[in-house]
C-alpha positions in Angstrom: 100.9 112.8 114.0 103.0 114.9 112.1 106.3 112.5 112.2 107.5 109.5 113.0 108.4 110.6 116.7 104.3 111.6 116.8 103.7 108.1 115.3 106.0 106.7 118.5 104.3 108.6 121.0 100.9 107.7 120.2 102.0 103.9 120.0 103.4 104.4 123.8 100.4 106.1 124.9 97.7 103.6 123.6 99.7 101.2 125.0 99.6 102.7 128.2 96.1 103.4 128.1 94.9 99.8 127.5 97.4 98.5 130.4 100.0 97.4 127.5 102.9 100.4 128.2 106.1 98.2 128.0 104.5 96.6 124.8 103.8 100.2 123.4 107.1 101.3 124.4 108.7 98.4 122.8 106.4 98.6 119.1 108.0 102.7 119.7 111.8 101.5 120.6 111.3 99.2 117.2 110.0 101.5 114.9 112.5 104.1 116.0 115.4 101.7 115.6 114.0 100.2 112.4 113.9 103.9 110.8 117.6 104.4 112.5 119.0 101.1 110.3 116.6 102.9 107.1 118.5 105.7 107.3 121.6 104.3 107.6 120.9 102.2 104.2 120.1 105.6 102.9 123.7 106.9 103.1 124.8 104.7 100.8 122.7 106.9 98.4 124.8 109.6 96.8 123.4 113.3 96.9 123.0 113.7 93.4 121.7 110.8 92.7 118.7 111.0 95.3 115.3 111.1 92.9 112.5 112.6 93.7 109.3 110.9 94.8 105.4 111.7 94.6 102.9 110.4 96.6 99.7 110.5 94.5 96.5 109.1 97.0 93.9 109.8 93.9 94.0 109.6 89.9 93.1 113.4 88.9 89.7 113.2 86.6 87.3 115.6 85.0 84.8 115.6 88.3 88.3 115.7 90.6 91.2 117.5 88.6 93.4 117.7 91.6 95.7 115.0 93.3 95.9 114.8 97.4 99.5 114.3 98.2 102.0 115.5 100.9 104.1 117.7 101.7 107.1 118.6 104.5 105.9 118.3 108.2 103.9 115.3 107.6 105.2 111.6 108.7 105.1 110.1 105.2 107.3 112.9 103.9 109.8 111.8 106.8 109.4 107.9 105.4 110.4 109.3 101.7 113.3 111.3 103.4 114.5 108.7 105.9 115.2 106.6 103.0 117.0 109.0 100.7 114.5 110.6 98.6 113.3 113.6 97.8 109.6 114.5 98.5 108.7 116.8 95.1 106.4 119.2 97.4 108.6 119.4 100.6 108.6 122.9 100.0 104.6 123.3 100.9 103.8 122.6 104.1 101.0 119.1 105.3 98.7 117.8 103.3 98.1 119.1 99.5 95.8 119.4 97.0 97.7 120.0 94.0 96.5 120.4 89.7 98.3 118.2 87.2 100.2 121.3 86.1 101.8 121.8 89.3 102.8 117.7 89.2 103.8 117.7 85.4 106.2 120.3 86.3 107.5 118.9 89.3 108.5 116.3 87.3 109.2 113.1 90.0 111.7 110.6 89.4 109.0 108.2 90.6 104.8 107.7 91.5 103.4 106.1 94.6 99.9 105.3 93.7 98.6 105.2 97.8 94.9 104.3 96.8 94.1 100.4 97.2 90.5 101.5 96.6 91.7 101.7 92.8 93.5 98.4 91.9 94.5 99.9 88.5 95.7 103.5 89.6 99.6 103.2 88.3 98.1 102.1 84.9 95.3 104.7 84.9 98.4 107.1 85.8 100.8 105.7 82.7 97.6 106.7 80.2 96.9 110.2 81.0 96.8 112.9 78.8 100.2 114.9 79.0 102.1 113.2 81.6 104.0 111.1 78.5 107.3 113.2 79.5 106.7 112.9 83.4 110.4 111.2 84.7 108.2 108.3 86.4 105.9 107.7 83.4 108.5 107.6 81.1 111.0 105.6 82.8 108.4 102.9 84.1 108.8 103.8 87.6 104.8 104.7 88.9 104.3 101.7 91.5 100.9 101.1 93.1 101.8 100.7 97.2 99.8 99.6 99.9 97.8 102.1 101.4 97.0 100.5 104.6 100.3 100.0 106.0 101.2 103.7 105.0 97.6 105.6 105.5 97.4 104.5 109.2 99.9 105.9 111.5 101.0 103.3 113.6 104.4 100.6 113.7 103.1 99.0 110.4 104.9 102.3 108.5 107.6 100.5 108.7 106.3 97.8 106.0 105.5 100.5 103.6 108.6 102.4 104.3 110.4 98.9 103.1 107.5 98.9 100.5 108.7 102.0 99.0 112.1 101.8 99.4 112.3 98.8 97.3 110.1 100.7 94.4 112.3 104.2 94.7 115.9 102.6 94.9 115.3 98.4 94.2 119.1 98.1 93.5 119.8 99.5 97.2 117.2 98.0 99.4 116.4 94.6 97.3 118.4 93.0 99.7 116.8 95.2 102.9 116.4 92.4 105.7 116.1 94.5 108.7 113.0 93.5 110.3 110.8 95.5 112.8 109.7 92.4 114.2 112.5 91.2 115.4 113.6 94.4 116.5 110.4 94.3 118.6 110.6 91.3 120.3 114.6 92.1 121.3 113.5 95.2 122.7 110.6 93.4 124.7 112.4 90.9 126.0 114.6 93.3 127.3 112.0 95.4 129.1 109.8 92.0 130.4 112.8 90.7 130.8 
């Protein structure tokens, strides 16, 4: 899916299709209303002091020079949005491959390291050649996330979007307690009464 509403939909329709639909409608109700109390957190964010995020699900290399990442019209740009940031490669469209140049001079405010498959990827990041001056680099801020909550589109996004907003903005989220869970069962109770 190509948003969060996409992620919904498909959560309703498995659930339908395995005989589960007021279950799937209630994991959609949650994540919907989770994101709704994300974004509402996010307003506390002033405009210009929203930073700017990358997403970076590979360390460039000599036999692999570019870096997958995202950009607008894809659900994990919608996460970095919801929560007040600012995707550096909103402006391209889906899923990117993009060279180091283009990252260097995009400059982000802060790295997500989405690759669990490398369990030293933000440090690998902090050592290459050139990015010294990189925003995130310099200032500390390249985090290693967990892939598996965000690379699967389903109601766990809502972990990682808690997972990143404590990385992007920790002094605004630390104290983040909304819980999809709960949310969940409220809204299940409510439809099995």
């Amino acid at each position: 899916p190509d948003s969060i509403e996409g992620v919904c939909d498909d959560i309703k329709f498995i659930g339908t299709c395995v005989g589960k639909g007021a279950e799937g409608l209630a994991y959609a109700k949650g994540l919907t209303v989770f994101m709704e109390g994300v974004e509402e957190y996010a307003k506390t964010i002033p405009e210009g002091e929203q930073k700017t995020v990358l997403v970076m699900m590979n360390v460039p290399s000599e036999d692999y020079p570019t870096i997958y990442t995202f950009g607008s019209g894809t659900y994990m740009n919608e996460m970095i949005e919801d929560l007040g940031a600012k995707n550096v490669f909103a402006d391209q469209e889906g899923w990117l491959s993009v060279s180091v140049e283009d990252v260097i001079a995009a400059n982000p405010d802060v790295i997500l390291m989405d690759c669990n498959w490398l369990p030293d990827a933000a440090e690998q990041v902090k050592a290459l050649e050139g990015w010294e001056n990189v925003n995130a680099v310099k200032n500390g801020e390249v985090y290693q996330i967990d892939e598996d909550t965000c690379s699967r589109p389903n109601h766990h996004i809502s972990d990682a979007t808690t997972e990143w907003a404590k990385c992007i903005y920790p002094d605004t989220y630390g104290n983040f307690s909304k819980s999809f869970d709960d949310i969940k069962n409220d809204v299940l109770e409510q439809v099995l009464g």
